[in-house]
C-alpha positions in Angstrom: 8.5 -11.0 -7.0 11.2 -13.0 -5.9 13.2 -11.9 -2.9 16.2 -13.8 -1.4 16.1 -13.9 2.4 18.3 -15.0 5.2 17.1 -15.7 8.8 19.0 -15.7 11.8 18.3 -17.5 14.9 16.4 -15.8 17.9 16.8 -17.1 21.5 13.2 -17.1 22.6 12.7 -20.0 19.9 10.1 -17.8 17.8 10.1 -17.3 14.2 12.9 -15.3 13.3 12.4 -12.2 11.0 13.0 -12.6 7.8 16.0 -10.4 6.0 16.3 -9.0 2.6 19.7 -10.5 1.3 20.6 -7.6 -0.7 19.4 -4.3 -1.6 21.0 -3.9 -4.6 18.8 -2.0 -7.5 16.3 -1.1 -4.3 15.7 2.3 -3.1 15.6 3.2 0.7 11.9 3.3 0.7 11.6 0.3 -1.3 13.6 -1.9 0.7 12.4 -0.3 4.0 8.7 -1.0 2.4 9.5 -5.1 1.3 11.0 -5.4 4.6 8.3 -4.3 6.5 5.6 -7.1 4.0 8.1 -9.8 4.5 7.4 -9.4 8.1 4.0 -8.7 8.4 1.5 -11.2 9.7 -1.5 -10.3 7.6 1.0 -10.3 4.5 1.5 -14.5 5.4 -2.1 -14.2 6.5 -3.7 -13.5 3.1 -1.3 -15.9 1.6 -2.5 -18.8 3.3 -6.3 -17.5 3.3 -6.0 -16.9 -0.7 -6.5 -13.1 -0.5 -5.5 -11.0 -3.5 -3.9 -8.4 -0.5 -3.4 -7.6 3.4 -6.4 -5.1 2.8 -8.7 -7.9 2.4 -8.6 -8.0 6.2 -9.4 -4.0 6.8 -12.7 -4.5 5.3 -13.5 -7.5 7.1 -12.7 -6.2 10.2 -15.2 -3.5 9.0 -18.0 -5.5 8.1 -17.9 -7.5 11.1 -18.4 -4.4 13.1 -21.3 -2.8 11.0 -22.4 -5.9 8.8 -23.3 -3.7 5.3 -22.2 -7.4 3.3 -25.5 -8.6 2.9 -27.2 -11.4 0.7 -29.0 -9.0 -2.3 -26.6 -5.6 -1.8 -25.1 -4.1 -4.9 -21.5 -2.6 -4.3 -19.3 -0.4 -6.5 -15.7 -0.9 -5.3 -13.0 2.3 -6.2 -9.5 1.6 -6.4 -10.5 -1.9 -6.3 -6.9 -3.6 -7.6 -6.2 -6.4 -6.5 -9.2 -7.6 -5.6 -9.3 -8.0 -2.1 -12.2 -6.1 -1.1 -14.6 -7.5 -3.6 -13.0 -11.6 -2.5 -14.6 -10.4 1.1 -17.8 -9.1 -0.7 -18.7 -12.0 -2.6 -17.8 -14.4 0.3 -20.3 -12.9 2.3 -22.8 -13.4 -0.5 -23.2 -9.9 -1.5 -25.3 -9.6 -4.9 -22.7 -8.1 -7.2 -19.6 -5.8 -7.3 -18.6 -3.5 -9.9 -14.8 -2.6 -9.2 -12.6 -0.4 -11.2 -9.3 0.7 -11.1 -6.6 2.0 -13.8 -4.6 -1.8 -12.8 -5.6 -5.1 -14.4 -6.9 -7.0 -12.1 -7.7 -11.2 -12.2 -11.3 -11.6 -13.1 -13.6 -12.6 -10.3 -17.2 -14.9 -10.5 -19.9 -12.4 -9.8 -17.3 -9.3 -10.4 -17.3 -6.7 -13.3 -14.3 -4.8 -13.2 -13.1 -2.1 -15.3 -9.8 -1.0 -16.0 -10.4 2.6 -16.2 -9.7 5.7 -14.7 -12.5 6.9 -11.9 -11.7 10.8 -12.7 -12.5 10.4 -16.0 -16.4 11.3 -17.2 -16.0 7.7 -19.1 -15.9 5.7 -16.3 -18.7 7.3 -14.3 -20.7 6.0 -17.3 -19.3 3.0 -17.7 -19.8 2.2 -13.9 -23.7 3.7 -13.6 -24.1 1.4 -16.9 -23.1 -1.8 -14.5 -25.2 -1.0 -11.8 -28.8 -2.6 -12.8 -31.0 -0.8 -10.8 -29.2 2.3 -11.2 -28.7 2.3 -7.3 -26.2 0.2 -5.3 -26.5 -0.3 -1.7 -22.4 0.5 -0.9 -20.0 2.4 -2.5 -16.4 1.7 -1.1 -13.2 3.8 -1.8 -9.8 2.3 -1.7 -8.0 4.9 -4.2 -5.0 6.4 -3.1 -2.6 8.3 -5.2 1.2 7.5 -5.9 2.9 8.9 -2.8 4.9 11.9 -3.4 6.4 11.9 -0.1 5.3 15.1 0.9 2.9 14.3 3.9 0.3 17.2 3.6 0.8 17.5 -0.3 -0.4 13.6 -0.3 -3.1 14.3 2.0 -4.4 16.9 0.0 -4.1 14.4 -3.2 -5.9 11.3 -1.7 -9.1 13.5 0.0 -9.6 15.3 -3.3 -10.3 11.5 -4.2 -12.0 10.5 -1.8 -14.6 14.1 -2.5 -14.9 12.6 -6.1 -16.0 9.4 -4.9 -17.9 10.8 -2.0 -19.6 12.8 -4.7 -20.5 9.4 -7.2 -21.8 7.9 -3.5 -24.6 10.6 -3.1 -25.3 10.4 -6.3 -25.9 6.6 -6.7 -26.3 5.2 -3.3 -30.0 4.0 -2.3 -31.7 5.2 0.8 -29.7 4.4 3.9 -26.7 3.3 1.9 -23.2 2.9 3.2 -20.0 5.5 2.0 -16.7 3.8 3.3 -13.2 5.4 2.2 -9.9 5.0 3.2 -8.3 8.5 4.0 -5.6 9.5 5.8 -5.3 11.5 9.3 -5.3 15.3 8.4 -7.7 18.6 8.7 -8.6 18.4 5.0 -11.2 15.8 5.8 -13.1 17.9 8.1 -15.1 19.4 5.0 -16.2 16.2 4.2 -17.1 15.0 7.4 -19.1 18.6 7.8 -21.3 17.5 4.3 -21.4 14.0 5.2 -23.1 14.6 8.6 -25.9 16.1 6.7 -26.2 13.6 4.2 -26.0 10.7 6.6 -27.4 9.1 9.3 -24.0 8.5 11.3 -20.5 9.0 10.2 -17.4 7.8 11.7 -13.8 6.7 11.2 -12.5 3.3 12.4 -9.2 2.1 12.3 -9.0 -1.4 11.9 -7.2 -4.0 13.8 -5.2 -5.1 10.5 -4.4 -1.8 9.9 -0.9 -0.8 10.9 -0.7 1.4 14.0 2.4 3.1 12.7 0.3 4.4 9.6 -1.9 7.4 9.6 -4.1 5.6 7.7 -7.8 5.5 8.8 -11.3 4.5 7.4 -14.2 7.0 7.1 -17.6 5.4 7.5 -20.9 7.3 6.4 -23.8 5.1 6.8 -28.0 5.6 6.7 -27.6 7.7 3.6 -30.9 10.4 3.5 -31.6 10.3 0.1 -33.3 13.3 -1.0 
């Protein structure tokens, strides 16, 4: 997208923060929301770096802390559009990714995605059909619905996502596998937190440093799956 911008000077000699010059055609929230990417650092960042999005950084930060992107692991990425989580996975030599998401997304070397919708019984067979030893090592969940802008209607939208991927984890997740979804801050998610505590090892939410504080958006992290 192209986007006109103005700058104006700033006193302390830093880079001055970029302006949309009009906001014609725009809604509010639209405007409010390519203000806030023309500004933000990790925006630039992932330009520069050549990641498909800002969230390539979230799951970074991640991995550094709990290191699941190992040489040899399978991962099936949800909600994987546009990319940014399986760039990260194959940089750090993972074995393969399976992504999907209802989006088109660029292909990648060592990536199958499918453009197909995860809540559909097709793509569940579709996706365990990638997986070549019918058990991957890390499932990871970026889906999120379209806002509605109803805060507690939306959370109730994204966890009952986040239970159907939670549900494909158990199911396909080897022994001491890794569960990571992004959810946002609300008591819905203490039902899955209750189940995952018996499936798992350790679970625990981290917000990243690439995360925006001003969001309530946080990352739920089951790890040491106990296969039965």
């Amino acid at each position: 997208m192209n986007v006109l911008m103005t700058k104006k000077k700033t006193p302390s000699g830093r880079e001055p923060a970029k302006r949309l010059k009009t906001a014609r055609g725009r809604t509010t929230s639209s405007s409010r929301w390519l203000q806030r990417q023309l500004n933000d650092p990790y925006v630039q960042k992932a330009q520069i770096d050549g990641y498909r999005s800002r969230a390539a950084y979230k799951i970074k930060d991640i991995d550094d802390k709990l290191g699941f992107f190992k040489p040899g692991v399978t991962v099936v990425d949800l909600g994987a559009a546009p990319g940014g989580w399986a760039q990260v996975a194959m940089e750090r030599r993972v074995k393969k990714v399976v992504g999907i998401d209802l989006l088109p997304i660029d292909p990648l070397p060592g990536v199958v995605f499918l453009e197909m919708d995860f809540t559909d019984d097709e793509a569940l067979v579709a996706l365990e059909r990638e997986i070549e030893d019918k058990k991957v090592d890390v499932v990871m969940s970026d889906i999120a619905p379209n806002a509605m802008g109803h805060k507690q209607t939306d959370h109730l939208r994204i966890m009952a996502l986040v239970e159907l991927a939670y549900d494909f984890a158990i199911n396909n997740l080897k022994p001491d596998g890794i569960f990571i979804a992004k959810v946002f801050q609300g008591g819905a998610q203490q039902d899955i937190v209750a189940t995952a505590r018996k499936d798992f090892k350790t679970v625990r939410h981290i917000k990243p440093p690439s995360s925006r504080q001003d969001s309530s958006e946080t990352f739920f992290i089951a790890s040491g799956f106990r296969k039965v």
